[in-house]
C-alpha positions as a Markdown table, in Angstrom:
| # | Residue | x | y | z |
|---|---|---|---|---|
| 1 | Unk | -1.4 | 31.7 | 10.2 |
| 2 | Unk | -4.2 | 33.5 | 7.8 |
| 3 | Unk | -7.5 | 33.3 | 7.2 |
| 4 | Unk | -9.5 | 34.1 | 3.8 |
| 5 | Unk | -11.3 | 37.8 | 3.7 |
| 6 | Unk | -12.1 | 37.5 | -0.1 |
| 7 | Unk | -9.2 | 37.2 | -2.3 |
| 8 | Unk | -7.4 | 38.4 | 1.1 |
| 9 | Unk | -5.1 | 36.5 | 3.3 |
| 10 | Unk | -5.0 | 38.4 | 7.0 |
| 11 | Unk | -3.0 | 37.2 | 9.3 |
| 12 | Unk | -3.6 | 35.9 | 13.0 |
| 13 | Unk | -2.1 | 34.8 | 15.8 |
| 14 | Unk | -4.1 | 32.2 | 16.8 |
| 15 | Unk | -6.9 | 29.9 | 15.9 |
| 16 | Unk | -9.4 | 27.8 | 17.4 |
| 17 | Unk | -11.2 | 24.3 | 16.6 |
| 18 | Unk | -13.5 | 24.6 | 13.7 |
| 19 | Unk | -11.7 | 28.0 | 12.1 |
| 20 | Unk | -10.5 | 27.5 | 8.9 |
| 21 | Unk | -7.0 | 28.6 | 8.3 |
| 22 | Unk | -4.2 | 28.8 | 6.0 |
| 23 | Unk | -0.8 | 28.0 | 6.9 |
| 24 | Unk | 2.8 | 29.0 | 5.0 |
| 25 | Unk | 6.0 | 27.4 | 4.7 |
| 26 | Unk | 5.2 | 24.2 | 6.0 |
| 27 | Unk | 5.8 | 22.0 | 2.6 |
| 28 | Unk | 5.9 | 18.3 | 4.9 |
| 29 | Unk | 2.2 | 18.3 | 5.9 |
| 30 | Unk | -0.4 | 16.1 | 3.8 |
| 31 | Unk | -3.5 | 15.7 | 4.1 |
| 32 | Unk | -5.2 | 14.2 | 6.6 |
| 33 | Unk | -2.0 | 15.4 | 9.3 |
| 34 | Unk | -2.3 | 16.8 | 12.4 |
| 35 | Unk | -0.4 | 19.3 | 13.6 |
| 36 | Unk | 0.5 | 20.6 | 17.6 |
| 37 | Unk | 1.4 | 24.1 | 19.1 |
| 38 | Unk | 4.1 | 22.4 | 21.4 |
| 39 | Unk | 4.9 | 19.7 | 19.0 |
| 40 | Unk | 7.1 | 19.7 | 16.5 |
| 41 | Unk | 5.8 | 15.8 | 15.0 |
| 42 | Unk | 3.3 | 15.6 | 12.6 |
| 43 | Unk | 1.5 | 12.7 | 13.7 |
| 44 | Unk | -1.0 | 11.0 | 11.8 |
| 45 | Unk | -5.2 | 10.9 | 12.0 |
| 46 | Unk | -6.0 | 7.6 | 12.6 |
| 47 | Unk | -9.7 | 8.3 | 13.0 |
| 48 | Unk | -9.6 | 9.7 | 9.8 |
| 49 | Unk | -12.3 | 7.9 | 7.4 |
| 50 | Unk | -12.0 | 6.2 | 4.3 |
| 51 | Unk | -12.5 | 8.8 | 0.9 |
| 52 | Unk | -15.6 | 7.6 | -0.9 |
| 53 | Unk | -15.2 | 5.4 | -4.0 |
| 54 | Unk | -14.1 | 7.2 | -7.4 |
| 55 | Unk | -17.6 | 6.0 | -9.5 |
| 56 | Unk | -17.2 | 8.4 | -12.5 |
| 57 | Unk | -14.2 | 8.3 | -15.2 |
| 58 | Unk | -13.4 | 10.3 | -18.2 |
| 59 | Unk | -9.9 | 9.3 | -20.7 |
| 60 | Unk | -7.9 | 12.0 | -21.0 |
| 61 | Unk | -4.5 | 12.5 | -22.9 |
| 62 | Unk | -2.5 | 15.6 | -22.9 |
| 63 | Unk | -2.4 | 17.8 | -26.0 |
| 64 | Unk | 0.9 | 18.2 | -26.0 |
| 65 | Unk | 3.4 | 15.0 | -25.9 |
| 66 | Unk | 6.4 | 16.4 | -24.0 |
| 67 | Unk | 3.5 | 16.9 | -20.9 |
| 68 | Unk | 2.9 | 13.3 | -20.7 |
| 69 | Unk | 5.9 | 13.8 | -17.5 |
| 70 | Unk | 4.7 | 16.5 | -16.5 |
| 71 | Unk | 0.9 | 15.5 | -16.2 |
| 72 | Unk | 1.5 | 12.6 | -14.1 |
| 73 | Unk | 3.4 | 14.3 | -11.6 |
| 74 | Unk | 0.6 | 17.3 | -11.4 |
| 75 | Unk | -1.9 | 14.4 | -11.2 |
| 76 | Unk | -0.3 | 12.8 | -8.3 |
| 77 | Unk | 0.3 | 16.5 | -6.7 |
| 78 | Unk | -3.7 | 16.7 | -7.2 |
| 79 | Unk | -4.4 | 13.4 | -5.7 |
| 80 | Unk | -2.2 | 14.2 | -2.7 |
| 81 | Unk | -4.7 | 17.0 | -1.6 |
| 82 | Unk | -7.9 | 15.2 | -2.5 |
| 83 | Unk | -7.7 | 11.3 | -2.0 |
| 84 | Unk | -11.4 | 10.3 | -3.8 |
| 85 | Unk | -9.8 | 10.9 | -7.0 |
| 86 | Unk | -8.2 | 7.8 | -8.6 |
| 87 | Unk | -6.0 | 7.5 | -11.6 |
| 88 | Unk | -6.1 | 4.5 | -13.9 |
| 89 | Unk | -3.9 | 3.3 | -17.0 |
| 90 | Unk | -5.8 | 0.6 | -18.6 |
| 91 | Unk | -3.8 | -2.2 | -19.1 |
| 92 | Unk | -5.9 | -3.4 | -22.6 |
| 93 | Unk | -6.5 | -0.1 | -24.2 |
| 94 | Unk | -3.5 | 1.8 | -22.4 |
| 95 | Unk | -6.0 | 5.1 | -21.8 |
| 96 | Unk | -5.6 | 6.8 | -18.7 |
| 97 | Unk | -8.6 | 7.1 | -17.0 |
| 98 | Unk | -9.0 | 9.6 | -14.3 |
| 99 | Unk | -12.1 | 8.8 | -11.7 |
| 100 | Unk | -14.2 | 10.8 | -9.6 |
| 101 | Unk | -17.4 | 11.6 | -7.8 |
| 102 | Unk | -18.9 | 13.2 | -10.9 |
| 103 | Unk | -18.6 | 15.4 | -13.7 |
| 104 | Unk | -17.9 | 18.4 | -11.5 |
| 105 | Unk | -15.2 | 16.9 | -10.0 |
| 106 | Unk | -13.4 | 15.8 | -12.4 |
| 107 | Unk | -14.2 | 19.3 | -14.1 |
| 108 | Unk | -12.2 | 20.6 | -11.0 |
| 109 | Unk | -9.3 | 18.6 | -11.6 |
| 110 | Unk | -8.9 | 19.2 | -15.2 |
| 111 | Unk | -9.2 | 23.3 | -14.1 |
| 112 | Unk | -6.2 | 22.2 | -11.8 |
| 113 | Unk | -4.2 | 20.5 | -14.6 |
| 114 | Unk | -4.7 | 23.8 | -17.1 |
| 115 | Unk | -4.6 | 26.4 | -14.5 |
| 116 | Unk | -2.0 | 25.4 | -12.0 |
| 117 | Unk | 0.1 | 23.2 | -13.8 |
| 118 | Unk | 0.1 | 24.6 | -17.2 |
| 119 | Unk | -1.2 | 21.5 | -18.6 |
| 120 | Unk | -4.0 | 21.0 | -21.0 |
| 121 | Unk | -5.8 | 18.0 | -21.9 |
| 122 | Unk | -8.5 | 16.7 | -24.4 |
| 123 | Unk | -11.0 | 14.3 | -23.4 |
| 124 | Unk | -11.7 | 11.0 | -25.6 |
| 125 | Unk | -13.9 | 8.1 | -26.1 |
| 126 | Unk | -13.5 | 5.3 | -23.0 |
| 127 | Unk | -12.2 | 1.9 | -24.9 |
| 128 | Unk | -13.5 | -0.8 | -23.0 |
| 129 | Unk | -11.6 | -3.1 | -21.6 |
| 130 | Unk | -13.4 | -6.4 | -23.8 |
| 131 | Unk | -11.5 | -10.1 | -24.1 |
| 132 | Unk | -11.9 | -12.9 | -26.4 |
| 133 | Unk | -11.7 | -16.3 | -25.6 |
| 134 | Unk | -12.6 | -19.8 | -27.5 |
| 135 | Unk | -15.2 | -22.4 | -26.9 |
| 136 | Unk | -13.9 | -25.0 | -29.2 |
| 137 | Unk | -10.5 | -27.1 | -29.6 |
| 138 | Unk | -8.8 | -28.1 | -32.5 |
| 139 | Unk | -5.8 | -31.0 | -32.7 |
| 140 | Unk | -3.0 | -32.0 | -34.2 |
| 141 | Unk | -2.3 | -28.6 | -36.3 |
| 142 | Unk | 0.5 | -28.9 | -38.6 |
| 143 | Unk | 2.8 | -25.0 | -38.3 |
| 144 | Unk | 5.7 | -24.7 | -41.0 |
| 145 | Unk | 7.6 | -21.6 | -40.6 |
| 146 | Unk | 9.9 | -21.7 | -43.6 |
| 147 | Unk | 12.0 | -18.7 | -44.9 |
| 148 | Unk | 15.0 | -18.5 | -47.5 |
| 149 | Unk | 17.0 | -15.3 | -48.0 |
| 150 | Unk | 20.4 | -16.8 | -49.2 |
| 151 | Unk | 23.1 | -18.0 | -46.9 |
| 152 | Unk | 21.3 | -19.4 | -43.6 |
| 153 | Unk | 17.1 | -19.2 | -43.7 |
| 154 | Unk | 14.8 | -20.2 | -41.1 |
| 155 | Unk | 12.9 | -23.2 | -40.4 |
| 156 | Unk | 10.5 | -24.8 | -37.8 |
| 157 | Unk | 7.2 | -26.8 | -38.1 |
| 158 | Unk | 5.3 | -27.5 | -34.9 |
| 159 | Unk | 2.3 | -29.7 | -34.2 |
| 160 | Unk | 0.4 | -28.2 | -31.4 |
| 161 | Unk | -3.3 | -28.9 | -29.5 |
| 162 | Unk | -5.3 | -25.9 | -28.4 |
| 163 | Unk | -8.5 | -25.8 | -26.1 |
| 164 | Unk | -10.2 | -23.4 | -23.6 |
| 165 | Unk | -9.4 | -23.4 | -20.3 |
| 166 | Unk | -11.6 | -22.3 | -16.7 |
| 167 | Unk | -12.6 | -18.8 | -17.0 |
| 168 | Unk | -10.0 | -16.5 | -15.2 |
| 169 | Unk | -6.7 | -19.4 | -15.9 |
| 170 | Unk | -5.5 | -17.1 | -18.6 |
| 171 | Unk | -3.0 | -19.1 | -20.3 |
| 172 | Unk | -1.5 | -22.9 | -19.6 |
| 173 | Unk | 1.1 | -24.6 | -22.3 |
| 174 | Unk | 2.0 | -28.0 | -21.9 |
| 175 | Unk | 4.9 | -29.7 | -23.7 |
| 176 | Unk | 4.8 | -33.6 | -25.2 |
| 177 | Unk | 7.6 | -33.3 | -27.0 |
| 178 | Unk | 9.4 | -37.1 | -26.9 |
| 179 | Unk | 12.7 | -38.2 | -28.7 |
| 180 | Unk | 14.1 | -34.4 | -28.3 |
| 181 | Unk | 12.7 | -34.0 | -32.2 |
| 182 | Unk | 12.6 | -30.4 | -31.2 |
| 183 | Unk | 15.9 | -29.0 | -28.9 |
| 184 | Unk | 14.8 | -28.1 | -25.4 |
| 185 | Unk | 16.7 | -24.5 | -26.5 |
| 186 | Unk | 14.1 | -23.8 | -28.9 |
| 187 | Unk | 10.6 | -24.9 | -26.9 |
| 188 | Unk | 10.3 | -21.6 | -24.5 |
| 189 | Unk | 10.6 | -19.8 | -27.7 |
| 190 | Unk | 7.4 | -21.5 | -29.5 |
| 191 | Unk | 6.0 | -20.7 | -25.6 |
| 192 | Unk | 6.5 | -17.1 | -26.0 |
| 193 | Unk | 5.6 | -17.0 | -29.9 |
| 194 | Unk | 2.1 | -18.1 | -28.7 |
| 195 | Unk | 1.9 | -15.5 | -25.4 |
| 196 | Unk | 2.9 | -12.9 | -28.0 |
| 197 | Unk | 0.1 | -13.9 | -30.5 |
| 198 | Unk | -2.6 | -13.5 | -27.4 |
| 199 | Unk | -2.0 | -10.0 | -27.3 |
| 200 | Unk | -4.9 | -9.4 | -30.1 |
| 201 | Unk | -7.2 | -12.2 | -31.3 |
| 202 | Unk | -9.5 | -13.1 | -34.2 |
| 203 | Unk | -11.9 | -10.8 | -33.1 |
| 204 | Unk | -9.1 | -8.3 | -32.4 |
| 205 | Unk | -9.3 | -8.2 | -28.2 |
| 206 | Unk | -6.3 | -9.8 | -26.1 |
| 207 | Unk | -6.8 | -13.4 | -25.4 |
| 208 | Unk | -7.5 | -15.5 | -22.4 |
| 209 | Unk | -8.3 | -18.8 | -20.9 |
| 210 | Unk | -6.2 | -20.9 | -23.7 |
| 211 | Unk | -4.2 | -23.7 | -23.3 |
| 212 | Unk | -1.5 | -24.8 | -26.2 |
| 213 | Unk | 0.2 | -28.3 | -26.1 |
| 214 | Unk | 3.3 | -28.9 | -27.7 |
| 215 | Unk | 3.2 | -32.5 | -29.3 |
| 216 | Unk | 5.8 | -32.7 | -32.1 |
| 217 | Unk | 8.0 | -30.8 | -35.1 |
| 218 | Unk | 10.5 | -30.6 | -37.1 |
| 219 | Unk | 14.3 | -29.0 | -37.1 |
| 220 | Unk | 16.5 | -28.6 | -40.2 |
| 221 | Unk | 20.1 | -29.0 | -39.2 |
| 222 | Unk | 20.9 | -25.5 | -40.8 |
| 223 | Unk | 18.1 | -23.0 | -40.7 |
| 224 | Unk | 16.1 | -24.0 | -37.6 |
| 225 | Unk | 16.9 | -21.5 | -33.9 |
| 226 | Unk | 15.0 | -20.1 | -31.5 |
| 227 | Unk | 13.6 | -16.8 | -33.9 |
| 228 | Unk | 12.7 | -19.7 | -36.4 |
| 229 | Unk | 10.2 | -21.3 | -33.4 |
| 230 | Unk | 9.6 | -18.3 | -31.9 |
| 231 | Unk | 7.3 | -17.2 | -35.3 |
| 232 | Unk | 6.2 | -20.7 | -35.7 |
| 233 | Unk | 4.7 | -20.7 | -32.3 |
| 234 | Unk | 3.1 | -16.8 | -33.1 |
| 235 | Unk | 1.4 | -18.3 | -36.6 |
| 236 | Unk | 0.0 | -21.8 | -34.7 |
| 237 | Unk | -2.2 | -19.8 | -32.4 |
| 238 | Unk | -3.0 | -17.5 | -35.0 |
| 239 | Unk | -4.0 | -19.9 | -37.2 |
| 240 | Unk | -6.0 | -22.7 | -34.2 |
| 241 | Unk | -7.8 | -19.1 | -32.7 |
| 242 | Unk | -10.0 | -18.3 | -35.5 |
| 243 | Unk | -11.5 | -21.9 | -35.8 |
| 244 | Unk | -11.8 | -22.7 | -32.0 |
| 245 | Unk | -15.2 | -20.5 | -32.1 |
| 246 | Unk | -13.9 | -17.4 | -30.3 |
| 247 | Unk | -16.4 | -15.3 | -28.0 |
| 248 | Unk | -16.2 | -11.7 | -26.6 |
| 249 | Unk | -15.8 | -11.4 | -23.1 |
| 250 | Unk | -16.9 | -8.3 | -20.6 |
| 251 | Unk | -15.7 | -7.7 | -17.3 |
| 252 | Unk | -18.3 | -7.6 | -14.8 |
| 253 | Unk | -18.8 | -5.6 | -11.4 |
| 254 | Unk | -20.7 | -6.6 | -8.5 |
| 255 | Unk | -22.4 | -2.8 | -8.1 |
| 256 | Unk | -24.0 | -1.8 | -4.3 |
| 257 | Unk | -26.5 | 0.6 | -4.8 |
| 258 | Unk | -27.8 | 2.9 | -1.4 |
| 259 | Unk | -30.8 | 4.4 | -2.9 |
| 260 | Unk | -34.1 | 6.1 | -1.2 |
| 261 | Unk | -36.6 | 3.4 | -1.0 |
| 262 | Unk | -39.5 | 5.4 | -3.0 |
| 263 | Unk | -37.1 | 5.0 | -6.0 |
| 264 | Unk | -36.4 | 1.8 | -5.8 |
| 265 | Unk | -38.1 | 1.1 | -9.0 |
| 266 | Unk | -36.5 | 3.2 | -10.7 |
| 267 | Unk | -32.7 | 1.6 | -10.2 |
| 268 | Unk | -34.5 | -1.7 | -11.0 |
| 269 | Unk | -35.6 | -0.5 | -14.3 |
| 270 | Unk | -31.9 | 1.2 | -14.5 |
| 271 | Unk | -30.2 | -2.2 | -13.6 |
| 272 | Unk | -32.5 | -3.5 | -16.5 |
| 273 | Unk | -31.4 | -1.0 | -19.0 |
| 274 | Unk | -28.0 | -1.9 | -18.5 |
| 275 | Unk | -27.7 | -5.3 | -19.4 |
| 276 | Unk | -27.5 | -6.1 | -15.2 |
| 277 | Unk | -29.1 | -8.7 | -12.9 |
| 278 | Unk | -30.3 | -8.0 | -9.5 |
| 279 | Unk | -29.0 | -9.9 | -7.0 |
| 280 | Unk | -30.3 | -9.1 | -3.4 |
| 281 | Unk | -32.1 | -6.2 | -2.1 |
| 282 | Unk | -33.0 | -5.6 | 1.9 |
| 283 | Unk | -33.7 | -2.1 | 3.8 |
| 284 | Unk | -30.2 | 0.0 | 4.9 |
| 285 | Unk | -29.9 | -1.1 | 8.7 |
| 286 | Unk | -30.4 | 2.1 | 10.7 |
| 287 | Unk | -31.4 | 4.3 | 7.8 |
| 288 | Unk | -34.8 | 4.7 | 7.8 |
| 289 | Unk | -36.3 | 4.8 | 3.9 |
| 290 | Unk | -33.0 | 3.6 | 2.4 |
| 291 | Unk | -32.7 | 0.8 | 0.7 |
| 292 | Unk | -29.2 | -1.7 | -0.5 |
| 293 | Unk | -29.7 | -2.9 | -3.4 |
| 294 | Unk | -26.8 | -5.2 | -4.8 |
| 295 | Unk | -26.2 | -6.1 | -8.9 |
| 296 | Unk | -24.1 | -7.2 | -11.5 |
| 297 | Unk | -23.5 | -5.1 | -13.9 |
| 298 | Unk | -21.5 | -5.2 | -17.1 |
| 299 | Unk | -18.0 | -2.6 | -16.6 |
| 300 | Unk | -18.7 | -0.9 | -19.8 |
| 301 | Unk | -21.8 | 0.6 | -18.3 |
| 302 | Unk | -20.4 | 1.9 | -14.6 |
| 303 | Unk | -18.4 | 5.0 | -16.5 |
| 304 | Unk | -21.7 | 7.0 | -16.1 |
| 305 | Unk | -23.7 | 5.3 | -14.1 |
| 306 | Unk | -23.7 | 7.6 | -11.1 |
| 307 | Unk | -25.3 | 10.5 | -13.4 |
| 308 | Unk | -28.3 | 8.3 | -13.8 |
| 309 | Unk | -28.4 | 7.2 | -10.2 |
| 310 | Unk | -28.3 | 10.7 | -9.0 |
| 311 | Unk | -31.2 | 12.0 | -12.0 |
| 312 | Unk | -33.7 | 9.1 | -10.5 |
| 313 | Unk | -32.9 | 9.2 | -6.8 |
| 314 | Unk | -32.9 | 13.4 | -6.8 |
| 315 | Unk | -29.4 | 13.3 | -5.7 |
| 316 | Unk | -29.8 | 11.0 | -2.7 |
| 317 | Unk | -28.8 | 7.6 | -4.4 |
| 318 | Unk | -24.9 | 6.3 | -4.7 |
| 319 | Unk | -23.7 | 3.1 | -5.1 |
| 320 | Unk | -20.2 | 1.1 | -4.7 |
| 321 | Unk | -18.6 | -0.9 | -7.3 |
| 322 | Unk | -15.6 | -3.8 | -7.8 |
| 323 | Unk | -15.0 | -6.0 | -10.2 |
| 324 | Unk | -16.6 | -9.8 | -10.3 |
| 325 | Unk | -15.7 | -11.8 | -13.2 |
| 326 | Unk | -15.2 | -11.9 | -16.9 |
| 327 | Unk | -18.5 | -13.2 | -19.1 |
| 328 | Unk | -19.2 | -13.9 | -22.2 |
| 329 | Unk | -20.9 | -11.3 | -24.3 |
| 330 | Unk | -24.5 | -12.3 | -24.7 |
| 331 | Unk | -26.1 | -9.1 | -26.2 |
| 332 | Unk | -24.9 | -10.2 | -29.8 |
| 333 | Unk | -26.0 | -7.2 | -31.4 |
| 334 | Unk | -23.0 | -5.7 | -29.3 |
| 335 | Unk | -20.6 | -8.0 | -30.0 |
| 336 | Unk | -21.2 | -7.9 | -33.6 |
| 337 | Unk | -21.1 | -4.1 | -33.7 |
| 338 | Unk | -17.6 | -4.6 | -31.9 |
| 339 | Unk | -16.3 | -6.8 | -34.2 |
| 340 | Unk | -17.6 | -4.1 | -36.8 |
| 341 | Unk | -15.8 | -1.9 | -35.6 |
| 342 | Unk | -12.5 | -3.1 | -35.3 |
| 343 | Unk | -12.8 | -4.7 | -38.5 |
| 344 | Unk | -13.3 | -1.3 | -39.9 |
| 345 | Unk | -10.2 | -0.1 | -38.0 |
| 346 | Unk | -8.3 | -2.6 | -39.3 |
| 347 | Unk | -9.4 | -2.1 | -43.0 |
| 348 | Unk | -8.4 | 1.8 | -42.8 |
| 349 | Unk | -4.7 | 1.0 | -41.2 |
């Protein structure tokens, strides 16, 4: 056993409760283990409490591609010692996210990353995680998929229905086909042409809440299989999507905020500015001059919401977030400059 004198480690013999110590050779211990003189178990706290919700992210990558290996397993190392931080790959935008308490912390970690584990990282831009859906339907559209390269082509025409479905159903195809004038072999592929085809939209976010139905088509005896149908089913969504009146989407979080109540005000106004609706506010049972005040909030806006909490509340204010729901983008100004910009992506590929 040690204790810290400086830079110093000097060693003791014994220690008592409260002492902070340092301990060598003992590589099985976690965090959060307890430890016994005249035991050799490591048993586990059980009256250890929960770590605090990670409310602030940054996107990081590594600067060097060979470290993507390495910086997961330093990152998992790190999280192993300090159990608020939280490590996120986006499923949409495939970032990885790494969440904290605040910019300090996370400051911390990245020192870790460059210091301890030789790996650096450059921080970029949070993509939000935005979805498109449609509010219209369209019938009876008429897919030929038609291809002739010598010797054996490719064929397949399909007549399908599309319309939205309940927010949160993601995807539904129904098949009508009658008289087998499309091979049961060949229907699971237009299925998984139109899955494939909802990985990027009109707008140019993944696509939910849609519902194909497969009513007829048309083989050719020759140049019709499962690749044929496969395509045909990726061009019929394409071509339904853009004329079924497709709408942004934005995740949502229901946000708890614990807040002194002199500044309430202030998180109301804040709640305003961020495109959020209050939803219930009472006095913080057994916390004299605290308020809860609970919101939705549009995700887009949590990634540096605590900053702001903590400017108007003088440090005292936090707040607890999870995600709600996904709902249509009504600020339009927004959505338009999203489109905008991934139109102008696009354009420079």
């Amino acid at each position: 056993m040690f204790y810290f004198k400086g830079k110093d480690f000097v060693k003791i013999s014994q220690a008592k409760a409260g002492d902070i110590i340092s301990l060598s050779r003992i590589e099985s211990i976690k965090t959060g283990d307890i430890i016994f003189e005249d035991e050799k178990e490591i048993k586990k706290d059980k009256n250890l409490p929960l770590p605090p919700q990670p409310i602030y992210a940054k996107a990081i990558r590594t600067v060097k591609r060979e470290d993507d290996v390495k910086l997961s397993e330093s990152l998992k190392e790190i999280i192993a010692t300090d159990s608020s931080y939280f490590i996120e790959r986006n499923t949409f935008t495939q970032q990885l996210l790494i969440w904290g308490q605040g910019e300090i912390h996370l400051r911390v970690a990245l020192n870790k990353l460059k210091n301890n584990y030789n790996v650096e990282t450059i921080k970029e831009k949070i993509n939000f995680s935005f979805q498109e859906t449609i509010q219209g339907s369209v019938s009876d559209h008429i897919t030929t998929h038609k291809k002739q390269s010598g010797g054996a082509g490719q064929y397949a025409r399909v007549v399908v229905d599309v319309k939205p479905l309940p927010r949160g159903d993601f995807f539904k195809f129904e098949n009508k086909i009658v008289g087998g004038v499309i091979p049961k072999t060949y229907i699971p592929s237009v299925e998984k042409g139109c899955k494939e085809s909802m990985q990027k939209g009109p707008l140019g976010f993944p696509v939910t809440d849609v519902q194909v139905t497969l009513k007829d088509g048309k083989t050719h005896d020759v140049d019709s299989n499962s690749n044929s149908f496969h395509i045909a089913g990726i061009k019929a969504l394409r071509e339904t999507l853009k004329n079924c009146k497709p709408i942004l989407l934005e995740p949502y979080h229901k946000v708890r905020f614990l807040v002194p109540s002199k500044d309430i005000n202030n998180i109301y106004t804040l709640v305003t500015s961020k495109r959020g609706m209050i939803k219930e506010n009472k006095q913080k049972e057994g916390w004299a001059g605290f308020e809860v005040l609970e919101a939705e909030i549009p995700g887009c806006e949590i990634f540096n919401l605590i900053i702001e909490v903590k400017s108007l509340t003088e440090g005292l204010g936090s707040f607890e977030h999870e995600f709600e729901k996904m709902k249509t983008v009504q600020n339009k100004q927004l959505s338009n400059n999203l489109i905008s910009e991934y139109s102008s992506k696009e354009k420079a590929e």
